[in-house]
C-alpha positions in Angstrom: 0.0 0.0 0.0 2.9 2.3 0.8 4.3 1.3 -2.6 1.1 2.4 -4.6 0.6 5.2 -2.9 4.3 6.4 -3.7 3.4 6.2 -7.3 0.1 7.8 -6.9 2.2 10.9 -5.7 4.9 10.5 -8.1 2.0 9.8 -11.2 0.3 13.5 -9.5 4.0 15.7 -9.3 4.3 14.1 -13.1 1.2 15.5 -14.7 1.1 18.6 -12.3 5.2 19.7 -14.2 4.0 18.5 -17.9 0.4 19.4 -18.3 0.0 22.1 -20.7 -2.4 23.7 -18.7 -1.4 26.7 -16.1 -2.0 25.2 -12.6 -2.0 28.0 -9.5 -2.7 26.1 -5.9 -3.5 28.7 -3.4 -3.9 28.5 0.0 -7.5 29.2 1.7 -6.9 32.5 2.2 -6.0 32.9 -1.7 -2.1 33.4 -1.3 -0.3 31.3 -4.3 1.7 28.2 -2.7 2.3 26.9 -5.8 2.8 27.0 -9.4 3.5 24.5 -12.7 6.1 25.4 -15.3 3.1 25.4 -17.8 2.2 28.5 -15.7 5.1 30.3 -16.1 5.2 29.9 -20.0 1.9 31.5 -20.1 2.2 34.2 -17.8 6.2 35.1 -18.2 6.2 34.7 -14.1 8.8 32.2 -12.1 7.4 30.9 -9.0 9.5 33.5 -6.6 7.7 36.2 -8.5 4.4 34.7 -6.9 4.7 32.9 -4.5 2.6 34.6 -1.1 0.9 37.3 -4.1 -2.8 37.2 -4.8 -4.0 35.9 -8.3 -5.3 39.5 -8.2 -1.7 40.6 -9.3 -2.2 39.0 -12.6 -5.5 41.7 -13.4 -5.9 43.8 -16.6 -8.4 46.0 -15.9 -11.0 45.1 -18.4 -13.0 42.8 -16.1 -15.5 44.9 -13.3 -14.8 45.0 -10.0 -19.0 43.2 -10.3 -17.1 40.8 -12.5 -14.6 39.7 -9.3 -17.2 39.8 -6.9 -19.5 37.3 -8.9 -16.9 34.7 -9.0 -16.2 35.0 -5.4 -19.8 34.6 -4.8 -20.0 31.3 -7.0 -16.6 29.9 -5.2 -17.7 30.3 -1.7 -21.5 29.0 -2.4 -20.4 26.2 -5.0 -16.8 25.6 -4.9 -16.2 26.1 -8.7 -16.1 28.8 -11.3 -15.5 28.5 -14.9 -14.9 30.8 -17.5 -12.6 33.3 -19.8 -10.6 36.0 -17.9 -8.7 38.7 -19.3 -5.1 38.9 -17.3 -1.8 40.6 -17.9 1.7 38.8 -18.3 4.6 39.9 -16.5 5.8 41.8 -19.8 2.6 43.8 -19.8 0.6 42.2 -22.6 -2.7 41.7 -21.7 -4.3 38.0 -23.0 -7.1 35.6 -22.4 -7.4 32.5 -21.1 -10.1 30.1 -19.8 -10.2 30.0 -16.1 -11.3 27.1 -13.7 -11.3 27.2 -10.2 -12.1 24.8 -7.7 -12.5 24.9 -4.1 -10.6 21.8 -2.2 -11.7 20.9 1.3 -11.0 18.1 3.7 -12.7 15.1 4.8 -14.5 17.1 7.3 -15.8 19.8 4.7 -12.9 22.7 5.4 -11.6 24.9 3.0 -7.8 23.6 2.1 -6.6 25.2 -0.7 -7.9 26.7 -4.6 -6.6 24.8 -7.4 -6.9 26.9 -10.9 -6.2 25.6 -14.4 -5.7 28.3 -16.9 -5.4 27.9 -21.0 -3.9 30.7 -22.7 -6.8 30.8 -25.3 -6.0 34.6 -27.0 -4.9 33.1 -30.4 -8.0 31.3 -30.7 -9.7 34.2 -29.7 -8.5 36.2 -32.3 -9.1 33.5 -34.8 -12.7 33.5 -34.3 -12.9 37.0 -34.5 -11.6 37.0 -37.5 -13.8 34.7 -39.1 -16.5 36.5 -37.8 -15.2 39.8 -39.5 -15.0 37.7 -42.6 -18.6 36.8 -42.5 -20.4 39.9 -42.2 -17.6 42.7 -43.7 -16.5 43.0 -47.1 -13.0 42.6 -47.0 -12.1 45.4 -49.2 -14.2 48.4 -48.8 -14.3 47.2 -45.4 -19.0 47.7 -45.8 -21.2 45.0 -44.5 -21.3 42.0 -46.8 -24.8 40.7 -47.7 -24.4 38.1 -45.1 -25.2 41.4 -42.7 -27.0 43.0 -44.8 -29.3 40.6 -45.3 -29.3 40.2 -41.1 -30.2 44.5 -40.8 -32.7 44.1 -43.7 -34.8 42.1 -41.9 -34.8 44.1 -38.9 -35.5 46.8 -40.2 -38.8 45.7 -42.1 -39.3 44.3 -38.4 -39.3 48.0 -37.0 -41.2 49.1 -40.4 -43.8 46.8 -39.3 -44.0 48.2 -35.7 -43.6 52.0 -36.2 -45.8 52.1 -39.3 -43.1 53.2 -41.7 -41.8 52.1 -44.7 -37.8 51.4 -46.0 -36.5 51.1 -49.8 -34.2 48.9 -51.4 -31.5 50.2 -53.6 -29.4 48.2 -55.6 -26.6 49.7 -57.3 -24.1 49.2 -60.4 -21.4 51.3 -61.2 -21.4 52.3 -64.5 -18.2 52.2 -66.5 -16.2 50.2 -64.1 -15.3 47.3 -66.2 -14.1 49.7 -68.6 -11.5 51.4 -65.7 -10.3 47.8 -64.4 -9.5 46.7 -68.7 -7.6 50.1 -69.0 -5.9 50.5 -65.8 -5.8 47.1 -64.0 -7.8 46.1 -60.5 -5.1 47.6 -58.1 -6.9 50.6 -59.9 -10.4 49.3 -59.9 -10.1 48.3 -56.4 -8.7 52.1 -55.1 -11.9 53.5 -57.0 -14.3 51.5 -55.8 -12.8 51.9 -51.8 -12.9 55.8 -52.7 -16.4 56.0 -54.2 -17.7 53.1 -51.0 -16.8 55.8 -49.2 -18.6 58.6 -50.5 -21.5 56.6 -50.8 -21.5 55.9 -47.0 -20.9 59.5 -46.4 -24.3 60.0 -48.3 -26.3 58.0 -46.2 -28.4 59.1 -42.6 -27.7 57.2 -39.4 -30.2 54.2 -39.5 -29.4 53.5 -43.2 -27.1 50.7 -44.2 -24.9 50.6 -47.3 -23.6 47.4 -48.4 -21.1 45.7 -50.9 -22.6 42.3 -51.9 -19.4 41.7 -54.9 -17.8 43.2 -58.2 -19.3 46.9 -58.5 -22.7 45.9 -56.8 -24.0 47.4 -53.9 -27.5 47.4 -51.9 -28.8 50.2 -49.7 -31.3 49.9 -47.4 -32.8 53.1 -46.6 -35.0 53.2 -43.2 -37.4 55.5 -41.7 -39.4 56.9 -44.6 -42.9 58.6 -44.2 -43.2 58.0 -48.1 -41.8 56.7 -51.2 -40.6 60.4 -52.2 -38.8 60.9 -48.8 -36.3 58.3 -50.0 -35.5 60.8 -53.3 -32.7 63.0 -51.3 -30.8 60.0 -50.6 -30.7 58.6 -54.1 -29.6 61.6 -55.3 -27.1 62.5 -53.0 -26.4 58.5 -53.7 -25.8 59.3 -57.8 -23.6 62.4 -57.3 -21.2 60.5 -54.6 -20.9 57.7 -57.2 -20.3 60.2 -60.5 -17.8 63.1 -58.8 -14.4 62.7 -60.3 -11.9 60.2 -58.1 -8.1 61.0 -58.6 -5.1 58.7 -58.2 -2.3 59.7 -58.8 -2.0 61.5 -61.7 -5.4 59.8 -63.3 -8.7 61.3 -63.3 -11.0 58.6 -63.0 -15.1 58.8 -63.3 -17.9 56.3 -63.1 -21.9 56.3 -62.3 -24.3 54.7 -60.9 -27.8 52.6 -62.4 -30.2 52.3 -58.9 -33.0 50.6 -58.6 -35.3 50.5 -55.7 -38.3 48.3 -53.9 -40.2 49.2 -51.4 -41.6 47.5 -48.2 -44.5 47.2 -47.3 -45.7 48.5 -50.3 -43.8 45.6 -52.3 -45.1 43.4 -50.0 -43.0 40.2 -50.1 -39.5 38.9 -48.2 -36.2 39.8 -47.9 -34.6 37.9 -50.7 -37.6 39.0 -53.4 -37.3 43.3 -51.9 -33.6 42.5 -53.1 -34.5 40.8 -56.5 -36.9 43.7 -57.2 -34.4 46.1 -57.1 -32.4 44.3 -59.0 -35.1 44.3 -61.7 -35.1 47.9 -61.4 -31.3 48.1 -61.8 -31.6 47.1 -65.3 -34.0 49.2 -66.4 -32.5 52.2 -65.3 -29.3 50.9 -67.3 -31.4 50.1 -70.3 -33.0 54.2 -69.6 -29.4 55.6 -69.6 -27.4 55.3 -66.7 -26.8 57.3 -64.2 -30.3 57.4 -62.6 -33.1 55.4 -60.2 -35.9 53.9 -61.2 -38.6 52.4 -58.8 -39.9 48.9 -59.1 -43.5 48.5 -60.5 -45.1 46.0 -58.5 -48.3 46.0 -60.5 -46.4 46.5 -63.9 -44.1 42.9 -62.6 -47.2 41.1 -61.9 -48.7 41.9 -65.6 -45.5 40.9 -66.9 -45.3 37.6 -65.4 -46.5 34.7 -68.1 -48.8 32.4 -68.0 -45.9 29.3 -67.8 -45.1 30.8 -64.1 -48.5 30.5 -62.8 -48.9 27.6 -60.2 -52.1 26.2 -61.6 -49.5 25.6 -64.7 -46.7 23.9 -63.3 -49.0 22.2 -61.4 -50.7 20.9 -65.2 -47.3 20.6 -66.3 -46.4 18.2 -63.5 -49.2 15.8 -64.5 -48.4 15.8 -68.0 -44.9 15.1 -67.1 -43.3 17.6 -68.8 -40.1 18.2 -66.2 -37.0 16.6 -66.5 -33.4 16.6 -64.8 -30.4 17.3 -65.9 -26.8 16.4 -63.7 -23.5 18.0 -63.4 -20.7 15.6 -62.0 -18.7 16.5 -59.2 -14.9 15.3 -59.1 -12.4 14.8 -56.9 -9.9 16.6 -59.1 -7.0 15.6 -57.5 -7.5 11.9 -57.7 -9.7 11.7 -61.0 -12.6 10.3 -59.4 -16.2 11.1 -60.6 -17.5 11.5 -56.9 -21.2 12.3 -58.0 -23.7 14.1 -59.7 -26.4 17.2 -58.8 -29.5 16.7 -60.4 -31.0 19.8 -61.9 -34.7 20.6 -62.7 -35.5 21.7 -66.2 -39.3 22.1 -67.7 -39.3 20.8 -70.8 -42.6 23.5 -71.9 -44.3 22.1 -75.1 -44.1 25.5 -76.4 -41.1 27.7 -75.1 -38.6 24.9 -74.8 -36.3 23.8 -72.2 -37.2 26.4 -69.2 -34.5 27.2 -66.3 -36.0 26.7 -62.7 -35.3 30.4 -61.9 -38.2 31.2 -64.5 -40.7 28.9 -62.7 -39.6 27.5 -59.7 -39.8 31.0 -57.3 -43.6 31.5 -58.7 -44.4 28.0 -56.7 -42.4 28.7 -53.5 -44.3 28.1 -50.1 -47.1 26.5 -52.1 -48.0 23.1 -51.9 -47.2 22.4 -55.8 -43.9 23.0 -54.5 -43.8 19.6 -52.3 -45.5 17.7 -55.1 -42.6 18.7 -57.5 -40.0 18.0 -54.7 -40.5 14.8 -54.2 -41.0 14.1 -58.0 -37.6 15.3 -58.2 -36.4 13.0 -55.1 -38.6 9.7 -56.7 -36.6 10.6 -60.2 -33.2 10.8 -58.8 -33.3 7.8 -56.7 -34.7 5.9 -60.4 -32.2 7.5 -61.7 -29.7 5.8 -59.6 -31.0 2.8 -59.8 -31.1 2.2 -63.5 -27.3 3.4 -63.4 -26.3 0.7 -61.3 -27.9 -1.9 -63.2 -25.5 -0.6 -65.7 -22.5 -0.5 -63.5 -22.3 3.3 -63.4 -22.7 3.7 -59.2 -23.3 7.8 -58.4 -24.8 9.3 -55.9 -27.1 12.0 -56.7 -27.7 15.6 -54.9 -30.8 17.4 -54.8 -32.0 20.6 -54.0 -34.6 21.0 -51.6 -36.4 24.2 -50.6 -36.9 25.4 -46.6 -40.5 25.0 -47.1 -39.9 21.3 -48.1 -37.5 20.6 -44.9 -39.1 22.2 -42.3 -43.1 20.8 -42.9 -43.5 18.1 -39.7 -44.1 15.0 -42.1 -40.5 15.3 -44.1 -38.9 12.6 -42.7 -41.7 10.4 -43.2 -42.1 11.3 -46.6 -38.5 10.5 -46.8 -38.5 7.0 -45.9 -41.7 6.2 -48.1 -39.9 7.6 -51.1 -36.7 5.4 -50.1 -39.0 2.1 -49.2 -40.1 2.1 -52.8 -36.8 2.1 -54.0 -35.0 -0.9 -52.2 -32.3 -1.6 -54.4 -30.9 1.6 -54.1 -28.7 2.1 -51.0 -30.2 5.5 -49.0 -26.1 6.9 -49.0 -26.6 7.6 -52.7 -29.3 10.5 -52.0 -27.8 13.8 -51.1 -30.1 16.7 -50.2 -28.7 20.2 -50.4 -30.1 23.2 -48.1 -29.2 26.7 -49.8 -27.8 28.7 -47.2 -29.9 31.9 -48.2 -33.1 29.6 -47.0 -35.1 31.4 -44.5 -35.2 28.6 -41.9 -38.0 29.7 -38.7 -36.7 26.6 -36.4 -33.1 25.8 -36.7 -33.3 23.5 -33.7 -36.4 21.9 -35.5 -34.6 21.6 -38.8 -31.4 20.2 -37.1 -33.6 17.2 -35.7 -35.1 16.4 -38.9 -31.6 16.3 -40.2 -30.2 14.0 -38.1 -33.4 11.6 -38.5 -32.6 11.9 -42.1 -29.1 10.9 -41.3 -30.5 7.5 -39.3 -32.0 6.5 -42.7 -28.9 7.0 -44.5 -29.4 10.3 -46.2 -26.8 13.0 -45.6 -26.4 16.8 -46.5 -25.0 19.5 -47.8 -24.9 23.5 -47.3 -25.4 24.9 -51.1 -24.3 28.5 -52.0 -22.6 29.1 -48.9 -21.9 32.6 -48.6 -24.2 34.0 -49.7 -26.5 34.0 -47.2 -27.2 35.7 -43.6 -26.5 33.0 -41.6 -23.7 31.3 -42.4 -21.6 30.6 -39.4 -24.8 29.8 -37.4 -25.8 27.2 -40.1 -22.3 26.0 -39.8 -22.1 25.4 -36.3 -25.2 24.3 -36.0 -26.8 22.1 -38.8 -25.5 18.8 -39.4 -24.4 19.1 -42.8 -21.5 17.4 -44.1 -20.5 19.4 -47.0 -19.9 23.2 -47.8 -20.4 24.0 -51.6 -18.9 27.5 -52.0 -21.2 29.6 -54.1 -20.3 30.0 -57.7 -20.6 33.6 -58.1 -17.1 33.4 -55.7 -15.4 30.9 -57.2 -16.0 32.5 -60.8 -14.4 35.5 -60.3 -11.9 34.4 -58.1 -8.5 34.6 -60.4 -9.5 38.5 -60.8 -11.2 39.5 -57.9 -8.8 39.7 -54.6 -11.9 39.8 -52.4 -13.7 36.7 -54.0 -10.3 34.6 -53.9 -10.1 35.7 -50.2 -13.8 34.7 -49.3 -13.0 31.8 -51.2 -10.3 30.8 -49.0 -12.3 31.8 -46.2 -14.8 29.1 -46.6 -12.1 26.5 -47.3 -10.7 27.7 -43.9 -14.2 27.5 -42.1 -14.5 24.0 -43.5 -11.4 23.0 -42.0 -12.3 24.8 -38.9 -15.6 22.7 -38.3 -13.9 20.0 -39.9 -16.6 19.8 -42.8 -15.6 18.8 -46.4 -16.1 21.8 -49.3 -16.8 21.6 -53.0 -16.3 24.7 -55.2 -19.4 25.5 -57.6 -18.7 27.4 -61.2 -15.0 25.9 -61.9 -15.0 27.4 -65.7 -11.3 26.8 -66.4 -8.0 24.9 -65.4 -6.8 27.9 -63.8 -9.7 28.0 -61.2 -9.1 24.5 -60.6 -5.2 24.9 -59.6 -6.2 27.8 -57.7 -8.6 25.7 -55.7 -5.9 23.1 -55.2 -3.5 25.6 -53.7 -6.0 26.6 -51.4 -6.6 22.7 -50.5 -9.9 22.7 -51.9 -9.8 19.3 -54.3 -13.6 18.6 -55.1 -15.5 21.0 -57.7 -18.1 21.2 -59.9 -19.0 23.8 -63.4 -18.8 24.4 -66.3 -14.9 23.6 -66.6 -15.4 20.3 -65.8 -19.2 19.5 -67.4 -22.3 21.2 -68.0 -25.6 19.8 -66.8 -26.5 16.9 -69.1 -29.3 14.6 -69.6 -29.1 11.2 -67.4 -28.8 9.3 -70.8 -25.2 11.6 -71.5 -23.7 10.5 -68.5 -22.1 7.0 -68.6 -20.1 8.2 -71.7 -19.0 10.9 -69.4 -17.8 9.1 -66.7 -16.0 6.5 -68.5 -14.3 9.2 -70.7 -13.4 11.8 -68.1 -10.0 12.5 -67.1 -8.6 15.0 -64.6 -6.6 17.5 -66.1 -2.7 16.5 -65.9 -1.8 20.6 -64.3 -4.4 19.3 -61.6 -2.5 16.0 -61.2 0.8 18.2 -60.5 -0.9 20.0 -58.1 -1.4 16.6 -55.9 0.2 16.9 -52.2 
């Protein structure tokens, strides 16, 4: 017994000298008896510096004298406290760490001693600020991205809602911009458009937000109106920051501004569509000449929308069979491998062709129609697989489903019935993609259905990411096992510095919640050595294939072949 416990003190004096935690023992009345060498490489302080000091030596200043008191309170009426203190090294510098204290007392319930653990977490810290900065701020002009502006949009028609006001939408495009970054390169275009950001801000009242959602495009939201002519000062002042003259250097540069606008609640509809309006708008103040704003025409969009977006006509269309998918592989483009397919609505329309799903598929959202063609397109993919395999050709298959699809109570159910009528085909095969712009009311509701999903063998993926206004609470808490960077990044990334950063961003974030990431709109070699270098090695776009019918894709596969730069890129 002697023996054993000799080793039990040895085994303790062991992990007390190597832990890499900070150990501090104190004595009841909180004078430090003792400290680890761990300690002193976080704090800079040997144990004769301490030794008979208070911890309180160690203060920065940025925690309350409240702040002190409350963890005193907690140790004396539960004998533990946990959490992140602010503290100072010997040298001055000021760092955090995570703190835990407990109270140690004898077999007769007396205070002995405080043992504390401390992690130097500051590097982590700043990490996660970071990538919080890179989530809501546009890394160059240094404006909200639409991640946040999509976040203060919604708020705001929040408060419109309760003070009775209204708020306008202004999306904007420089004009003549493309035409600066061909003659004088984008260290040019990017000092312009950081110089006329900023004059644009300046133009705006407190309340109003001005954001930079890519390129030369930038949204406005514009709060507190009485009216729709109240927002009219702003625009202006809006056009002339965006057309005075910018110099640099010796060069003389000008551009303009095309602005359109939607307004809530008299454009009554969500955030996305308020957006979407005034993109609509944009154009036709382009098409008018530049340089000017034009308001949406909510009654002159409804007359304009044709009879082929109605719902009573998909839903006709969906009887007579007249929709069919297309599929884009997905590669591994480091190894070769054909890792999958996304399946792709088209409506085949008896009279103006082959129609995108942007032209139909937004006129059924939230209706039931919506469900019905949903799981027509889940029932088709999982045939799909099936008569591959009895071909040899085994893919799994992604597809898109809406928020409104996810989030009604039967999903899951509907789920398994769809997967019970196709036994052959193993439930791995199915993929289901979220698009991280969806609106979704219950994340702890949706997070449930996804893990019941998971149970039957179907997994997930996060579509567009980046785009959309939640992104790092998605992240963290949906359990998705795939980010698919949003194409509109990846496209531009070779030319624009900001898209390559957000690019490498999300690559980062993957790693960070250990998640894997697939890059959308891969249109050359180049992007796809780019993506490499960043360690991103599975893509999908145009580079690689275009959507094709199922019929087109055997050949594919069995003909495909990674392209040799990619294959130098392996390691």
């Amino acid at each position: 017994m002697k023996k054993q416990a000799e080793e039990k003190l040895k085994r303790a004096a062991s992990v007390f000298t190597h832990t890499h935690e900070g150990i501090i023992i104190t004595d009841d009345s909180g004078s430090i008896t003792e400290v680890n060498d761990a300690f002193s490489s976080i704090t800079g302080y040997a144990p004769e510096d301490v030794l008979g000091e208070h911890p309180r030596i160690f203060h920065s200043g940025r925690q309350s004298p409240e702040f002190y008191a409350e963890m005193s309170h907690t140790l004396l009426t539960q004998g533990y406290w946990h959490g992140e203190v602010w503290n100072c090294r010997k040298n001055g510098e000021i760092y955090l760490e995570r703190l835990t204290i407990s109270a140690e007392k004898d077999a007769d319930g007396l205070l002995q001693h405080y043992v504390s653990l401390i992690t130097d977490i500051t590097l982590m810290k700043e990490h996660h600020e970071q990538l919080e900065r890179m989530a809501h701020y546009d890394v160059l002009t240094n404006l909200p991205n639409r991640v946040l502006l999509a976040d203060r949009l919604s708020q705001s028609m929040v408060q419109c809602q309760r003070r009775n006001q209204s708020l306008a939408v202004a999306f904007m495009d420089l004009d003549g911009f493309k035409a600066v970054n061909d003659r004088h390169g984008h260290n040019v275009g990017d000092k312009l458009l950081i110089e006329v950001a900023h004059r644009m801000n300046e133009a705006l009242r407190e309340g109003d937000t001005l954001a930079r959602i890519g390129g030369d495009e930038f949204i406005v939201v514009i709060v507190d109106l009485g009216n729709i002519e109240d927002s009219e000062p702003v625009l202006k002042r809006l056009l002339k920051a965006a057309s005075d003259p910018v110099y640099l250097g010796d060069a003389v540069m000008q551009v303009s501004a095309s602005i359109g606008v939607s307004f809530y609640p008299q454009d009554h509809v969500g955030a996305d569509l308020l957006m979407r309006h005034a993109d609509q708008a944009m154009y036709i103040a382009k098409q008018s000449g530049k340089n000017r704003y034009h308001f949406f025409d909510t009654a002159q969009d409804n007359a304009s929308k044709t009879l082929g977006q109605s719902i009573g006509d998909i839903s006709s269309a969906l009887g007579k069979c007249e929709f069919v998918l297309h599929y884009q592989p997905k590669v591994n483009m480091r190894t070769g491998e054909v890792i999958g397919v996304e399946a792709l609505i088209r409506w085949q329309h008896p009279v103006r062709g082959l129609i995108p799903p942007l032209e139909f598929l937004p006129a059924i959202e939230g209706h039931a129609v919506s469900l019905e063609l949903g799981e027509w397109v889940i029932d088709t993919a999982l045939t799909q697989i099936s008569q591959w395999q009895k071909i040899g050709v085994n893919l799994a298959i992604s597809v898109n489903i809406s928020a409104y699809q996810l989030q009604q109570v039967n999903f899951t159910t509907r789920l398994a019935g769809l997967l019970a009528v196709h036994p052959e085909v193993p439930p791995h095969y199915l993929e289901l993609e979220i698009l991280e712009t969806s609106a979704l009311h219950d994340i702890s509701q949706v997070s449930t259905t996804m893990n019941t999903c998971h149970k039957l063998g179907v997994c997930f993926a996060l579509d567009d990411f980046g785009t959309g206004y939640s992104s790092l609470t998605y992240l963290k808490r949906l359990p998705a096992y795939l980010i698919k960077i949003d194409q509109s990044f990846v496209r531009d990334m070779l030319e624009d510095a900001d898209d390559l950063a957000i690019v490498e961003g999300v690559v980062g974030l993957a790693k960070v919640f250990r998640r894997d990431v697939i890059a959308e709109g891969v249109e050359t070699i180049a992007h796809g050595v780019a993506l490499l270098q960043l360690g991103c090695v599975l893509a999908q776009g145009y580079g690689i294939a275009r959507p094709m019918p199922s019929s087109d894709i055997p050949e594919w596969v069995s003909n495909w072949k990674a392209d040799d730069s990619w294959q130098v890129n392996k390691g």
